[in-house]
C-alpha positions as CSV (number, residue, x, y, z in Angstrom):
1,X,14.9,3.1,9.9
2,X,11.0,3.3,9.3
3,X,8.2,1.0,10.0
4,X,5.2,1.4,7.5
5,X,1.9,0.5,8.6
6,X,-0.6,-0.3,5.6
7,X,-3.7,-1.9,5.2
8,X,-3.5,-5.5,3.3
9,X,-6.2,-7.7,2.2
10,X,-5.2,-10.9,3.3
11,X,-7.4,-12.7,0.5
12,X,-4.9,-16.0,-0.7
13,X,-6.3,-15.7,-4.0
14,X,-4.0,-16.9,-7.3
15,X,-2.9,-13.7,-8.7
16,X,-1.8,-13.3,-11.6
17,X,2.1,-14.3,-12.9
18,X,4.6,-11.1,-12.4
19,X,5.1,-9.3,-16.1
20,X,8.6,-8.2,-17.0
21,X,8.7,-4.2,-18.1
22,X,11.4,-2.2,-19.5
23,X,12.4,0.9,-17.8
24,X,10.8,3.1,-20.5
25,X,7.7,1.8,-19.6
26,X,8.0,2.6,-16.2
27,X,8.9,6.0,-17.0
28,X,5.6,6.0,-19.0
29,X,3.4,4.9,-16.5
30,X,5.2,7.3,-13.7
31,X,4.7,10.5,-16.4
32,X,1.2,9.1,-16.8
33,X,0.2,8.8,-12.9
34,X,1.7,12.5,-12.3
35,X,-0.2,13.6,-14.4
36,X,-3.5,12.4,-13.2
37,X,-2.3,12.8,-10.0
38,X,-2.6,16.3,-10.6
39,X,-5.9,16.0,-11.9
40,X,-6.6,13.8,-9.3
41,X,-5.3,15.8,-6.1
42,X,-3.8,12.3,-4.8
43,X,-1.1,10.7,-4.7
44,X,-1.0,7.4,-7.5
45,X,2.5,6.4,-7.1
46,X,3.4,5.3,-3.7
47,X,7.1,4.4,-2.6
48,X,7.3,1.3,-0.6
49,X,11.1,1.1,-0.9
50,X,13.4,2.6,-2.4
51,X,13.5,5.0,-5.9
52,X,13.8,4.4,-9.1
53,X,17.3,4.3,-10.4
54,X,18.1,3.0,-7.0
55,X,19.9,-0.5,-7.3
56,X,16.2,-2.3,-6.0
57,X,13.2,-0.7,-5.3
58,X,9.1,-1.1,-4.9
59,X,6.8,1.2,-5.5
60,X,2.9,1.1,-5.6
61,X,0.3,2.5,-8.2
62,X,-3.0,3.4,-7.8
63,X,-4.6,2.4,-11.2
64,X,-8.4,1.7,-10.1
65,X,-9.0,5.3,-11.3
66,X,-7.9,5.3,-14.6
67,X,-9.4,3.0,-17.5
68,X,-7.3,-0.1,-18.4
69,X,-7.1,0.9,-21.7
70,X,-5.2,3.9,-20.7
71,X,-2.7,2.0,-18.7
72,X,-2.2,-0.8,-20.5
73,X,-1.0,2.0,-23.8
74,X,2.1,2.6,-20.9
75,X,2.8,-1.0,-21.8
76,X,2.1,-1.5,-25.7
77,X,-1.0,-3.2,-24.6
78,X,0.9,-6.3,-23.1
79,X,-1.2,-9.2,-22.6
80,X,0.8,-9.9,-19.2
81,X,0.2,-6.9,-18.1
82,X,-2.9,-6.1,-18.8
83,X,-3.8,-9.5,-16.8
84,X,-2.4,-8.1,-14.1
85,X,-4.4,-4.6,-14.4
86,X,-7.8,-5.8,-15.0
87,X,-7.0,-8.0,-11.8
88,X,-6.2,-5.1,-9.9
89,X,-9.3,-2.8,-10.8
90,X,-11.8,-5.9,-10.1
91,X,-10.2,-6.2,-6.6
92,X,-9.9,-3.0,-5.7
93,X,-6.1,-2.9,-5.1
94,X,-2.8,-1.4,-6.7
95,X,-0.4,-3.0,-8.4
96,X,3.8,-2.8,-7.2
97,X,6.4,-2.7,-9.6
98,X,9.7,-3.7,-8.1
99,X,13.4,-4.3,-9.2
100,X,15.3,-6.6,-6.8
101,X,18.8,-6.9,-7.7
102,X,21.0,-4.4,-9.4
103,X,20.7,-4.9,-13.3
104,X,17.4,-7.1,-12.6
105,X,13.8,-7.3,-14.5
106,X,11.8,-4.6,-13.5
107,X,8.5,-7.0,-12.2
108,X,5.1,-5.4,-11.9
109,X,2.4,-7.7,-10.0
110,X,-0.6,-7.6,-8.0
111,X,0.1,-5.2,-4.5
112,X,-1.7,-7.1,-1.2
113,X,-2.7,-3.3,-0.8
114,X,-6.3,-1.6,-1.3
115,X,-6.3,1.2,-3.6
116,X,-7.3,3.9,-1.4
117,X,-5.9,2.6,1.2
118,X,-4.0,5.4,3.6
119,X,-0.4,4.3,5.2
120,X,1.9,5.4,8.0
121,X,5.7,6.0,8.0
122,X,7.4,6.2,11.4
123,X,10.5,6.1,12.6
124,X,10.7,3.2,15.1
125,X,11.1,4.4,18.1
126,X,8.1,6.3,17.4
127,X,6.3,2.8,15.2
128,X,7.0,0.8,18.8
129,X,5.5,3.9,20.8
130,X,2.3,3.4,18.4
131,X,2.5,-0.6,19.4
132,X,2.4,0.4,23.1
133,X,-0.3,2.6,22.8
134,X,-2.6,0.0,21.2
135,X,-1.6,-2.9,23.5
136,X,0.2,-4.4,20.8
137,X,3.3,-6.5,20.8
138,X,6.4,-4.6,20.3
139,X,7.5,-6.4,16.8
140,X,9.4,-4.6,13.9
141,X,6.7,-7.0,11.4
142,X,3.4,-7.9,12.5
143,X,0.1,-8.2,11.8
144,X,-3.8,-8.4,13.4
145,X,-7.0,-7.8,11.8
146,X,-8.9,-5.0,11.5
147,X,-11.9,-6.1,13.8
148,X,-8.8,-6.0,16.1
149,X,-7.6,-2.5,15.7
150,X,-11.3,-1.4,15.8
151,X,-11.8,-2.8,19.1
152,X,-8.5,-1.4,20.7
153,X,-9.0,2.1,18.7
154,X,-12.6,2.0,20.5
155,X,-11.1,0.2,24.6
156,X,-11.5,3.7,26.7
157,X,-8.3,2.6,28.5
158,X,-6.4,2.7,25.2
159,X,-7.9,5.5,23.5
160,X,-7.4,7.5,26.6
161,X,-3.7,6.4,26.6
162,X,-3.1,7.4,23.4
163,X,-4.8,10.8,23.2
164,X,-2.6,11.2,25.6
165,X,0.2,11.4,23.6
166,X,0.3,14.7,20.8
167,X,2.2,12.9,18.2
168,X,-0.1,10.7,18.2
169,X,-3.1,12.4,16.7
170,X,-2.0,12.0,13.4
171,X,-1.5,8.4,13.7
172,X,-5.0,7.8,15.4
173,X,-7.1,9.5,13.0
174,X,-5.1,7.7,9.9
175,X,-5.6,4.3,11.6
176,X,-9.0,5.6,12.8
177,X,-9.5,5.9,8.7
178,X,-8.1,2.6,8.3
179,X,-10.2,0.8,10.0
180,X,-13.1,2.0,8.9
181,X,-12.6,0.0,5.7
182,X,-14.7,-2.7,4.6
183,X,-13.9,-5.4,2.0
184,X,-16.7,-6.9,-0.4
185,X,-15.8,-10.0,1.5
186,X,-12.9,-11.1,4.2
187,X,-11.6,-9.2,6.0
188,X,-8.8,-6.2,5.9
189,X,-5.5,-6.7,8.1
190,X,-3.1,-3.7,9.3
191,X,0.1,-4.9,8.4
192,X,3.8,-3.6,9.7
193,X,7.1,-3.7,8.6
């Protein structure tokens, strides 16, 4: 098992109703985001859970860098779709397309997730170790805001503790980078699960 750490953006706003798409557009918009992933030199297709083909499955894209128009082709243009798009470029944040139940709809809505936002995968045993290290509860799910992680990844007592630590480095510096993200307004949360 893996715990994933990402950044969420807590803002309760009404998002936009889940569109339906049909597996060939998915495979549209995935040949489309390798593509400009290349181009790119990131990553625009982000596996939460699960692969496609896989009896359910969520991934993210990262579509704030590519015009709606060019999206939107992926899906004939689909009003519902294209709702969901424009809402994710004027936020800032991806959108996840999920199937969750064999022989479901394949759903595509408005991720809780910044664009740009970088994530950690650990195993548990090395998630809780993380947990320790900041002071932080040892939960499988949680939760605390960013003002929060800023303040433990700056405490002398906890950095010290987790410099300590080798395999940690990574994990500092990429929470280090997530913290360092500001919203236009609110506030950013580090979310586990």
């Amino acid at each position: 098992m893996t715990i994933t750490f990402r950044v969420e953006d807590g803002r309760s706003i009404l998002p936009p109703s889940p569109a339906v798409i049909t597996p060939d557009q998915l495979a549209s918009l995935r040949d489309l985001l390798a593509e400009q992933s290349l181009r790119l030199g990131f990553a625009m297709l982000l596996p939460v859970h699960g692969l496609t083909g896989d009896p359910w499955f969520e991934l993210d894209a990262r579509v704030c860098h590519l015009s709606l128009a060019v999206v939107s082709k992926c899906f004939d243009h689909a009003p519902s779709v294209i709702a969901i798009l424009d809402e994710a470029q004027f936020l800032g944040r991806r959108v996840r397309v999920a199937q969750t139940e064999r022989a479901g709809d394949i759903t595509m809505r408005l991720s809780l997730n910044p664009d740009a936002a970088p994530e950690i995968a650990l195993a548990n045993a090395q998630a809780l170790a993380l947990l320790d290290g900041l002071g932080i509860d040892r939960q499988v799910a949680g939760m605390v805001t960013m003002t929060e992680l800023r303040q433990r990844l700056t405490t002398p007592r906890i950095r010290r503790r987790l410099d300590a630590e080798p395999q940690m480095v990574n994990c500092v510096e990429t929470l280090t980078t997530m913290a360092a993200l500001k919203p236009t307004e609110g506030e950013y949360l580090l979310a586990w699960i």
